[in-house]
C-alpha positions in Angstrom: 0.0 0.0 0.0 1.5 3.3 -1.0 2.4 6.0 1.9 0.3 9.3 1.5 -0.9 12.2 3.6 -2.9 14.8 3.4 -2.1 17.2 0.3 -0.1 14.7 -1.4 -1.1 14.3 -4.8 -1.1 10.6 -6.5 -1.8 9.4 -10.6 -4.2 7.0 -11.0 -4.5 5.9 -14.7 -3.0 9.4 -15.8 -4.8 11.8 -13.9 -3.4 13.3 -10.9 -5.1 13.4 -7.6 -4.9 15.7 -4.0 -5.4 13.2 -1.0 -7.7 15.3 1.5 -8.3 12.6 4.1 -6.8 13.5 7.8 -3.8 11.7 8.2 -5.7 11.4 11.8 -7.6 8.7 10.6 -7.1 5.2 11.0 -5.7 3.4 8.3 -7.7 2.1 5.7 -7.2 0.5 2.2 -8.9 3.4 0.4 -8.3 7.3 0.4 -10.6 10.2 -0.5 -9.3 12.1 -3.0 -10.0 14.8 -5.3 -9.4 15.3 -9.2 -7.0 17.7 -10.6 -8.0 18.3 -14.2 -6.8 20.6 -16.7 -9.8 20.9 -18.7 -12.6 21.9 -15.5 -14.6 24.7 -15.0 -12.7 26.9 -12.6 -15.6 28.1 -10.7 -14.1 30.7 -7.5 -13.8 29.1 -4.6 -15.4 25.6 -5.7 -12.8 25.1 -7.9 -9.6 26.8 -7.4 -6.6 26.4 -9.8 -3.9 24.8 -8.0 -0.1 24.3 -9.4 1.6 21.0 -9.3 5.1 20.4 -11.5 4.4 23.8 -13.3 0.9 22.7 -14.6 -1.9 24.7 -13.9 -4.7 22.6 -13.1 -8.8 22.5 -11.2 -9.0 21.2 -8.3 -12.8 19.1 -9.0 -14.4 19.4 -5.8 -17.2 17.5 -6.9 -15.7 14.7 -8.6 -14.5 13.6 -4.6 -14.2 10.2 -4.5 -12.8 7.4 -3.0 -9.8 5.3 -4.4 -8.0 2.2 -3.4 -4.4 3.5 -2.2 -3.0 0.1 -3.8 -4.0 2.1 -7.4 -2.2 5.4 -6.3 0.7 6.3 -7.1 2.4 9.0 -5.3 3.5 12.1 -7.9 4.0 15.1 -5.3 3.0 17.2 -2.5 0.9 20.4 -2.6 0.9 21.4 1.0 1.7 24.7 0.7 -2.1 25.1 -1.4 -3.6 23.8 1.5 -6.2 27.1 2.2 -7.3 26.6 -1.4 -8.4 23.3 -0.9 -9.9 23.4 2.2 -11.9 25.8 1.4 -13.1 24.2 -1.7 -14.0 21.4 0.3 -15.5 23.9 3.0 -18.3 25.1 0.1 -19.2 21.4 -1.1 -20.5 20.9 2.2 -21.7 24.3 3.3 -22.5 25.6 -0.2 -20.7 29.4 1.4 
């Protein structure tokens, strides 16, 4: 099972993921993670436009799923976007 925290981003069949499951969480064989897709409706907030290996790409909030870690593959680590993201994850659920 690959090793990833919160923020890391993975590849899973070409398209690159941001784990946003606590790391405070016990372990488990799947991860929730979120798309990043070049070609997404950047909507503000929703949707922000995050950088990983000089590629801009949208963070797709609402295409949050869940994804065996055993089909991850780790590519990165966008910590330091961390407010984006948590706040697009803070308007799924509040819709604010």
């Amino acid at each position: 099972m690959e090793e990833l925290s919160r923020f890391d981003v993975a590849e899973y069949n070409g398209v690159f993921m941001v784990v946003i499951e606590s790391d405070l969480l016990p372990s488990d064989p799947a991860v929730v993670v979120v798309p990043l897709l070049s070609n997404y409706p950047a909507v503000k907030y929703l949707n922000p436009v995050l950088v990983h290996e000089r590629k801009r790409l949208v963070l797709a909030t609402r295409l949050i799923a869940a994804v065996r870690r055993s089909n991850l593959q780790r590519a990165g680590n966008i910590k330091n976007q961390s407010e984006l993201i948590t706040r697009a994850i803070a308007v799924l659920m509040s819709g604010v």
